[in-house]
C-alpha positions as CSV (number, residue, x, y, z in Angstrom):
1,X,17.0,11.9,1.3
2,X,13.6,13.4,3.3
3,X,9.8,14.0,1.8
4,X,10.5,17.5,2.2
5,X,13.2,17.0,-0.8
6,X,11.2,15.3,-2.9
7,X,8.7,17.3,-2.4
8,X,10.8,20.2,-3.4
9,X,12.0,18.5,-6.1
10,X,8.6,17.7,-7.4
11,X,7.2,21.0,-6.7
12,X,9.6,22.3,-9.1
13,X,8.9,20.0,-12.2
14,X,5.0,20.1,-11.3
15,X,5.4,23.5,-11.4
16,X,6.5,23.3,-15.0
17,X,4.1,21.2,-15.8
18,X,0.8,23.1,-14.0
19,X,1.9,26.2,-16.3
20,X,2.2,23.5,-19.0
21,X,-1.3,21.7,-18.0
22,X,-3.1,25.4,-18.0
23,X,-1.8,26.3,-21.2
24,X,-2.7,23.3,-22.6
25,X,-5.9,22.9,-21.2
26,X,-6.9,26.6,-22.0
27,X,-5.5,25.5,-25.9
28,X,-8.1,23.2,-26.1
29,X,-10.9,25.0,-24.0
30,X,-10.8,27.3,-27.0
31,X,-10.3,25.4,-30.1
32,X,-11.2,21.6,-29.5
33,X,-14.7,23.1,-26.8
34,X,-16.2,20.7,-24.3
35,X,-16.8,18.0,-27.1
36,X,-13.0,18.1,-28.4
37,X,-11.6,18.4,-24.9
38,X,-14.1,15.0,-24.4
39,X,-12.7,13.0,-27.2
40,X,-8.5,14.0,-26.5
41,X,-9.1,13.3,-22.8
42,X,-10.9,9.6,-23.7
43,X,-7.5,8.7,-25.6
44,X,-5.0,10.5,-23.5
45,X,-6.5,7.7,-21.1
46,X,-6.3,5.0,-23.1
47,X,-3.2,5.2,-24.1
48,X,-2.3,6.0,-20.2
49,X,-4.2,2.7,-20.0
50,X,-1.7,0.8,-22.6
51,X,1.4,2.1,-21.1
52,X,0.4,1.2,-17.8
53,X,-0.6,-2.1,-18.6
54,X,2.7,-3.2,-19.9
55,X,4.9,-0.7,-18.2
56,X,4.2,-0.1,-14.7
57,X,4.8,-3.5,-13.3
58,X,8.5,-3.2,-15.0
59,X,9.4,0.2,-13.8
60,X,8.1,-0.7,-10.2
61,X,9.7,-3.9,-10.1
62,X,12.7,-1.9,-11.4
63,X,12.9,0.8,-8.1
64,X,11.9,-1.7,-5.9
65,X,14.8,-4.2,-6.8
66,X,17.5,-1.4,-7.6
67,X,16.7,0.2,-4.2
68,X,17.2,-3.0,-2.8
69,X,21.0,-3.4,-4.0
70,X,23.5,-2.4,-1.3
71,X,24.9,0.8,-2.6
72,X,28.5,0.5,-4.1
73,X,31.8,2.7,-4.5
74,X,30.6,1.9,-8.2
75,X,29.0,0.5,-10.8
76,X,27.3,-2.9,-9.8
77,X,27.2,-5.8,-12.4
78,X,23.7,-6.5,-10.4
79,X,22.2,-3.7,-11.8
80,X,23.0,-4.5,-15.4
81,X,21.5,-8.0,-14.9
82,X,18.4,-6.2,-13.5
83,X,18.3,-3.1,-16.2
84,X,18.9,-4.9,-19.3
85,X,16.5,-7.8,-18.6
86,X,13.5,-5.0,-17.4
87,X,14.4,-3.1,-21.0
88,X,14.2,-6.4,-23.2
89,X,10.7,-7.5,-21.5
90,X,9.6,-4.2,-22.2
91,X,10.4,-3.6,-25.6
92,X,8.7,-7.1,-25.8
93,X,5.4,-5.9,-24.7
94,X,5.7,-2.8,-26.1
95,X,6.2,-4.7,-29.8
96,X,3.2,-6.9,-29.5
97,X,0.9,-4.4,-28.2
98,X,1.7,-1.5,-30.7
99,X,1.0,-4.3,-33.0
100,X,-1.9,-5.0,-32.1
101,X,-3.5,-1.4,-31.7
102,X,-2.4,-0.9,-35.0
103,X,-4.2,-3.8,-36.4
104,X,-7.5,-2.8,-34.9
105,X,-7.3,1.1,-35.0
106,X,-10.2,1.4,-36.9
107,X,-12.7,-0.5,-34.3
108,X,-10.6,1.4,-31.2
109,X,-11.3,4.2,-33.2
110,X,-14.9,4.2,-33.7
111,X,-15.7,3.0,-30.1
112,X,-13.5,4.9,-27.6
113,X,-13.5,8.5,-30.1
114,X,-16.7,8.0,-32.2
115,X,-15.2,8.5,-35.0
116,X,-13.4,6.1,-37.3
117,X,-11.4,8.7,-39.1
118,X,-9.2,8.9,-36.3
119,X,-7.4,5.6,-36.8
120,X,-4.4,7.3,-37.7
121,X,-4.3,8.5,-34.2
122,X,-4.3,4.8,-32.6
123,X,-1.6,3.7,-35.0
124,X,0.6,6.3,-34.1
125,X,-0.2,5.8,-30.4
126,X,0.8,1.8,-31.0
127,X,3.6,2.8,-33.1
128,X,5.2,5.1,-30.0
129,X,4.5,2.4,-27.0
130,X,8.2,1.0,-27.1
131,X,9.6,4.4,-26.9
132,X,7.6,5.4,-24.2
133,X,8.3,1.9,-22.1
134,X,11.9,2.2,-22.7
135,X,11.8,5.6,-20.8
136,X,9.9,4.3,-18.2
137,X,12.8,1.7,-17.5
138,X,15.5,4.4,-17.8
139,X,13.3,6.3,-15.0
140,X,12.8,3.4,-13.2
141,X,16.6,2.3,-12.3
142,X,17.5,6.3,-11.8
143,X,14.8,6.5,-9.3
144,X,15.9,3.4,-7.2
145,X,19.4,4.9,-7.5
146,X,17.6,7.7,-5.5
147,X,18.8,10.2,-7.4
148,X,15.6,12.5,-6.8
149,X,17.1,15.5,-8.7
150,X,17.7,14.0,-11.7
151,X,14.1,12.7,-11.8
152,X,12.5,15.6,-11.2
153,X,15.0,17.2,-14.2
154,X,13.6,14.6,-16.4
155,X,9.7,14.8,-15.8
156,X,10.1,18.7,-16.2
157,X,11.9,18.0,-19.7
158,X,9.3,15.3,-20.6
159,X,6.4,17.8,-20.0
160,X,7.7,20.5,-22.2
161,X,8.4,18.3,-24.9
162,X,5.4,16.9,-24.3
163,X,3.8,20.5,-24.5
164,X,5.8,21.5,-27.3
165,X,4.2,18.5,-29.7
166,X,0.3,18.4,-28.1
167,X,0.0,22.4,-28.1
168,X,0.9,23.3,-31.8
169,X,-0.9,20.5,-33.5
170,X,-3.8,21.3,-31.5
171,X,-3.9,24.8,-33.1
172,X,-3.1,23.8,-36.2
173,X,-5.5,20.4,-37.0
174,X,-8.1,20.5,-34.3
175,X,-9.1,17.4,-32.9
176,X,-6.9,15.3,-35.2
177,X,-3.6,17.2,-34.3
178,X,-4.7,17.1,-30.6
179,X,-5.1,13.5,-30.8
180,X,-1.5,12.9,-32.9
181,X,0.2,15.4,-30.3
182,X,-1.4,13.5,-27.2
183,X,0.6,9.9,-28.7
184,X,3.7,12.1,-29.3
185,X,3.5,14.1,-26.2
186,X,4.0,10.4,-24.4
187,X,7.1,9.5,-26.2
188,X,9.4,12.3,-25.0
189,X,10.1,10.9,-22.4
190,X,12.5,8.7,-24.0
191,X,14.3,11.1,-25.3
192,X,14.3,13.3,-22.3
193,X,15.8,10.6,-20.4
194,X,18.6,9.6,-22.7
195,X,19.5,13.4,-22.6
196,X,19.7,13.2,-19.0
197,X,21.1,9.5,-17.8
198,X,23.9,10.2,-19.9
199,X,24.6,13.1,-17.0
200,X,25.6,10.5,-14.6
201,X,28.3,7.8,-14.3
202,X,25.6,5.6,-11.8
203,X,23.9,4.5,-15.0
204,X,25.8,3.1,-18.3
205,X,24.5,2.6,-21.4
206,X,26.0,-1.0,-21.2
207,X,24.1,-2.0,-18.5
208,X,20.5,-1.7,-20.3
209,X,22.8,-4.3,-22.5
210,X,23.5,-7.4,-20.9
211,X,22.0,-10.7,-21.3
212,X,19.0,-11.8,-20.1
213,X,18.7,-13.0,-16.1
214,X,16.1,-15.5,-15.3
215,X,16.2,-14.5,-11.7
216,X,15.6,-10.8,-12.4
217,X,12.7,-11.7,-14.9
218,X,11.0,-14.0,-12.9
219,X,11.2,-11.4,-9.9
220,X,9.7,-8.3,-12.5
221,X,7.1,-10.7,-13.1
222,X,5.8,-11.2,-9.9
223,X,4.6,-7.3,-10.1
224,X,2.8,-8.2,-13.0
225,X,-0.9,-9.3,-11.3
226,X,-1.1,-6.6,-9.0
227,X,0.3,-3.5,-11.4
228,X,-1.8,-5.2,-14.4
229,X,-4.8,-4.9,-12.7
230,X,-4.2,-0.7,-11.3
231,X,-2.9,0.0,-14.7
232,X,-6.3,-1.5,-16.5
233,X,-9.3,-0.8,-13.6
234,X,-8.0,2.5,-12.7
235,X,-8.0,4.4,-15.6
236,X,-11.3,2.2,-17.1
237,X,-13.9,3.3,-14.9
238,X,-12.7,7.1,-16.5
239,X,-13.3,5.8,-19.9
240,X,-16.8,4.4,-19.1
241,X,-18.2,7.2,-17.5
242,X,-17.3,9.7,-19.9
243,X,-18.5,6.8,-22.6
244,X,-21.7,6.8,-19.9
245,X,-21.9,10.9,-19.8
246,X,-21.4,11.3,-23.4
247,X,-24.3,8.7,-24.5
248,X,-26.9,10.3,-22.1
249,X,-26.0,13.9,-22.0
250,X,-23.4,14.5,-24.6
251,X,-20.1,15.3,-25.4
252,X,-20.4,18.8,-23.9
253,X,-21.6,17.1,-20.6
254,X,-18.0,14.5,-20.8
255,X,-16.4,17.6,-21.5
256,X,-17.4,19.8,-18.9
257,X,-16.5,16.9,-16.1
258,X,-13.7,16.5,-17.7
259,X,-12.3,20.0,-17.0
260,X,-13.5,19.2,-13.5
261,X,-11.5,16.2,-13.2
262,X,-8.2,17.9,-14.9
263,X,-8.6,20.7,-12.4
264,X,-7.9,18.2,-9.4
265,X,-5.4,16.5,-11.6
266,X,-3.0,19.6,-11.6
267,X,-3.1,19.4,-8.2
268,X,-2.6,15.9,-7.0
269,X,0.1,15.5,-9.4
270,X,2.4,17.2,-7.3
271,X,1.9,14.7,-4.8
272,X,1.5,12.0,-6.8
273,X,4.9,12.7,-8.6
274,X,6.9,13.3,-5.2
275,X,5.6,9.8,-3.6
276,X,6.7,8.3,-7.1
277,X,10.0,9.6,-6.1
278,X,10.5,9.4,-2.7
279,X,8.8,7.4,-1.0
280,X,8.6,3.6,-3.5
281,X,12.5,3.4,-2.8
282,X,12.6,4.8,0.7
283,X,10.0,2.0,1.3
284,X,11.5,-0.5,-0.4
285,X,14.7,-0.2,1.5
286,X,12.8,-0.3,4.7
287,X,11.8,-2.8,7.0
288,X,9.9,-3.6,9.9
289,X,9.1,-1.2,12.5
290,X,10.4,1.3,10.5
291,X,8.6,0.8,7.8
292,X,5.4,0.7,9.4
293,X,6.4,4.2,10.9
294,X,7.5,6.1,7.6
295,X,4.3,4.7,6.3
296,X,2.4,6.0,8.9
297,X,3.8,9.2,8.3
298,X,4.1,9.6,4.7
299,X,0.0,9.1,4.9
300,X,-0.7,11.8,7.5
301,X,1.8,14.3,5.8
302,X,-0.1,13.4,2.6
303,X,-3.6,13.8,3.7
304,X,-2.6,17.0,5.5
305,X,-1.1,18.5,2.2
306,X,-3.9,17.2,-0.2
307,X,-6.3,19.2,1.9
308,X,-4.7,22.2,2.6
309,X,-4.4,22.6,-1.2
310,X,-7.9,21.2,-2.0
311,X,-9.6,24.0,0.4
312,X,-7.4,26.7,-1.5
313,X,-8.7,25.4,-5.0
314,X,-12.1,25.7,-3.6
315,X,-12.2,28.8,-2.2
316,X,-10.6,30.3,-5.9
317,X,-12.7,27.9,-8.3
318,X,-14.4,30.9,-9.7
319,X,-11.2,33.0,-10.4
320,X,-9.5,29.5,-11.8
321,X,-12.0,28.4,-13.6
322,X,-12.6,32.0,-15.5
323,X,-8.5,31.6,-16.1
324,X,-8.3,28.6,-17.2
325,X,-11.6,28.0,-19.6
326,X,-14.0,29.6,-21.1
327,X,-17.6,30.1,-20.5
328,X,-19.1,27.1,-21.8
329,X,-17.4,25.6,-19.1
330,X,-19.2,27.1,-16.1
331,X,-20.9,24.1,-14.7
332,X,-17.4,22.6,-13.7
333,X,-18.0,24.8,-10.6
334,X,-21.1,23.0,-9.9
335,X,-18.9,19.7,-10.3
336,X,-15.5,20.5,-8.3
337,X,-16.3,20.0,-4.5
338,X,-17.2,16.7,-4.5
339,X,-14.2,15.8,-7.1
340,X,-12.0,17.4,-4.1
341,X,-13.6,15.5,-1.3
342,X,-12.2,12.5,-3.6
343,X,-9.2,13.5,-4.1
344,X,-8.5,14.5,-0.1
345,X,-9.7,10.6,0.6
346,X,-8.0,9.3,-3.0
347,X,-4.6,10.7,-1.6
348,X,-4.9,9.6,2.0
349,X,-4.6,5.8,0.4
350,X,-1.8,6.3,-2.4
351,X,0.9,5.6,0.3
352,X,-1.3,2.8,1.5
353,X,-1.6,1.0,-2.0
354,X,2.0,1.3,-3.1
355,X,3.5,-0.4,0.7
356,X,0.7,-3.6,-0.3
357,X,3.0,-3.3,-4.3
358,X,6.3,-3.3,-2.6
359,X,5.4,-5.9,0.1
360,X,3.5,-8.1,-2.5
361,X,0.1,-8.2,-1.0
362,X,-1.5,-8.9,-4.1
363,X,-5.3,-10.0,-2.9
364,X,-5.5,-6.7,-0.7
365,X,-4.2,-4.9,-3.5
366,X,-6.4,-6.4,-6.7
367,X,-9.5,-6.4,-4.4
368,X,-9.0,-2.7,-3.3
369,X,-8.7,-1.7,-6.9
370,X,-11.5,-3.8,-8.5
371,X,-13.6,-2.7,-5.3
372,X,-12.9,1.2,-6.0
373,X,-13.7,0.8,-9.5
374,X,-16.9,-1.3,-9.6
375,X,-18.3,1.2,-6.7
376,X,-17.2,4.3,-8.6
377,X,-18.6,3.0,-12.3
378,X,-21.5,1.3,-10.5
379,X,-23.0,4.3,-8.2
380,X,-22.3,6.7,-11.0
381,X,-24.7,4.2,-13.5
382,X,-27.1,4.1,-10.6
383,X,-27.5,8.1,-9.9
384,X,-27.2,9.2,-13.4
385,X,-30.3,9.2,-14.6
386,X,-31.5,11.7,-11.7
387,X,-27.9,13.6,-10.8
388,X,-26.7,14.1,-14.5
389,X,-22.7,14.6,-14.4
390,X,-22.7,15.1,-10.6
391,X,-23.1,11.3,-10.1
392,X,-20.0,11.3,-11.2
393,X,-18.3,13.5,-8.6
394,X,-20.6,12.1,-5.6
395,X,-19.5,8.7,-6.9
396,X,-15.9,9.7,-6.9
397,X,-15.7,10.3,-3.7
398,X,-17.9,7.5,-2.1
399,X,-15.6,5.0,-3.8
400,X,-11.8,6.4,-2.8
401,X,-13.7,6.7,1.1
402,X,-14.4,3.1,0.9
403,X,-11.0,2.0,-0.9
404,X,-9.3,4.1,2.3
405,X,-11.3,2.7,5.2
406,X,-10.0,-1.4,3.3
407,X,-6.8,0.1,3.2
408,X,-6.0,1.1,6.9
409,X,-7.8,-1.8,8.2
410,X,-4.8,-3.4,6.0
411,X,-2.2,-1.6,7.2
412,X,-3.4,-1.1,11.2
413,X,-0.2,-2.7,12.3
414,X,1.0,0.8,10.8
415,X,-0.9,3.2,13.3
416,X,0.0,0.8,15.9
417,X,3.7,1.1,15.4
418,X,3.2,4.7,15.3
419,X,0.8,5.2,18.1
420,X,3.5,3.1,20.5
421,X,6.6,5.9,19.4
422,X,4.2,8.7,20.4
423,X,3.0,7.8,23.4
């Protein structure tokens, strides 16, 4: 398995899901406007928030670990003690935590979408959190398997069921349906992946059933500080600043960045969805020297990709934005440089941050994350007042520079290691 697989791979199912992404987005351009685009984003990332809270450290523990196991002529009964103890702790979380959003829906409601009236939407966003963990498990053990086409088969069937519930009940109820379609949109992934494990004989429905493992628990667990931490103070400082942006300058103002921010999304998302695949087991399975090295690589190969593609959006930010929006949205143009600068620097580090997960370096890992955050909510309070929504982008890109620069001095053994094989 190479990056340039994986990257095929998720070129494919990103593909899919940019025309997905565009379609959507140009759904609710036109029928939610800036202010209902504002309000769908704000939940899509809390409940990206939720799910990564409780489900992230247990689907990276899960490709770390299965990566790990010695591959077999067949089925391993290690991989069942692994699977089925990841699934029960997840359903666990999941339970307690739908619970809970359910029980204060109302207050979630009226802070995070302004409006009380949309409880129904955080019920049904609690109500769907074990499905969605449960497919992040399934996901999990196929993608330490390294079976990268299978995968990338299920993201691309995830997004258009995902597209299939958000797009319809966004015509059809406004803001409300976008909201209920956003918490559905999540859960086919499940379903997806059922569809598509049952493809191959690596996985088997009895090994998501076996009984619990102390071991394998206690070594999920151990994910849990670093992974709780990314999944709560990387999509917060989002919320707050569109909170921030929508108090001083309205929802039109949130909205409008925003569209800016999703823009850079389509992009990154193909390289954020081929490191997901390639490059946390091909890590994991690494060590020493040779670990330093493909890290070394995977970050230069990154960078170099992230700003080709940046530099292309730039120079056709007028033709996308006129495709993808509509004219209310004209001061996104205004907003996206600084946005790519950001995400050039933000994707430079994502190889960086996931070798400190797999090698367990958890006070690198919590500080560079509470670090990024604090300077990107922090600088954006400071310059509002006198940038408007451009403190925003200016912040953005201040803050992933800074989290880089921590991260190499991290990692330095890296360029070392890969400085010595050039020479």
């Amino acid at each position: 398995m190479a990056m340039k697989s994986a990257l095929l791979w998720s070129a494919l199912q990103t593909g899919t899901r940019l025309a997905l992404s565009f379609i959507s987005i140009k759904v609710t351009a036109v029928y939610l406007g800036p202010a209902g685009l504002a309000v769908t984003a704000q939940f899509s990332a809390f409940l990206s928030l939720l799910h990564g809270t409780l489900g992230n450290a247990v689907q990276t523990g899960v490709v770390k670990m299965t990566a790990q196991i010695p591959v077999q002529s067949g089925p391993d009964d290690r991989y069942a003690a692994l699977w089925s103890t990841a699934m029960k702790l997840a359903l666990l979380l999941a339970g307690l935590a739908g619970l809970a959003v359910a029980a204060a829906s109302v207050p979630l409601a009226s802070w995070l979408l302004k409006d009380p009236a949309y409880w129904p939407a955080m019920v049904l966003g609690g109500v769907t959190l074990p499905l969605v963990l449960a497919g992040t498990v399934l996901v999990g053990a196929v993608n330490g398997l390294q079976q990268i086409g299978l995968v990338g088969l299920i993201g691309t069937g995830a997004a258009l069921v995902g597209a299939l519930a958000f797009i319809p009940l966004c015509y059809a109820f406004g803001v409300a349906g976008g909201l209920a379609g956003t918490a559905l949109a999540y859960s086919g992934l499940f379903f997806v992946a059922i569809l598509c494990v049952r493809r191959t004989r690596s996985v088997r429905a009895r090994d998501f059933l076996a009984a619990w493992d102390r071991p394998a628990a206690a070594a999920l667990v151990a994910f849990f500080p670093m992974l709780l931490v990314h999944s709560i103070f990387t999509p917060l400082p989002g919320i707050l600043i569109r909170d921030m942006l929508a108090g001083s300058y309205g929802l039109a103002s949130a909205g409008q960045w925003q569209a800016a921010v999703r823009l850079s999304d389509m992009f990154t998302l193909v390289l954020t969805t081929a490191l997901s695949m390639y490059l946390m087991p091909h890590l994991s399975a690494a060590e020493g020297r040779r670990f330093n090295r493909e890290l070394a690589l995977a970050t230069l190969q990154v960078t170099a990709l992230t700003a080709t593609g940046c530099t292309a959006i730039y120079l056709l930010r007028d033709l996308v934005i006129a495709i993808v929006f509509t004219p209310e949205f004209t001061p996104v143009r205004e907003l996206l440089p600084w946005i790519l600068v950001g995400d050039v620097l933000k994707m430079a580090a994502w190889p960086l941050q996931m070798a400190l997960v797999i090698k367990l370096r958890g006070a690198w890992y919590i500080g560079n994350i509470l670090g990024m955050g604090t300077v990107f909510v922090g600088l954006t309070w400071f310059w509002l007042p006198s940038m408007g929504a451009q403190a925003a982008t200016i912040a953005y890109a201040v803050a992933n520079g800074l989290c880089l620069l921590s991260l190499l001095v991290a990692y330095r053994e890296s360029w070392h290691e890969l400085r010595s094989k050039t020479v």
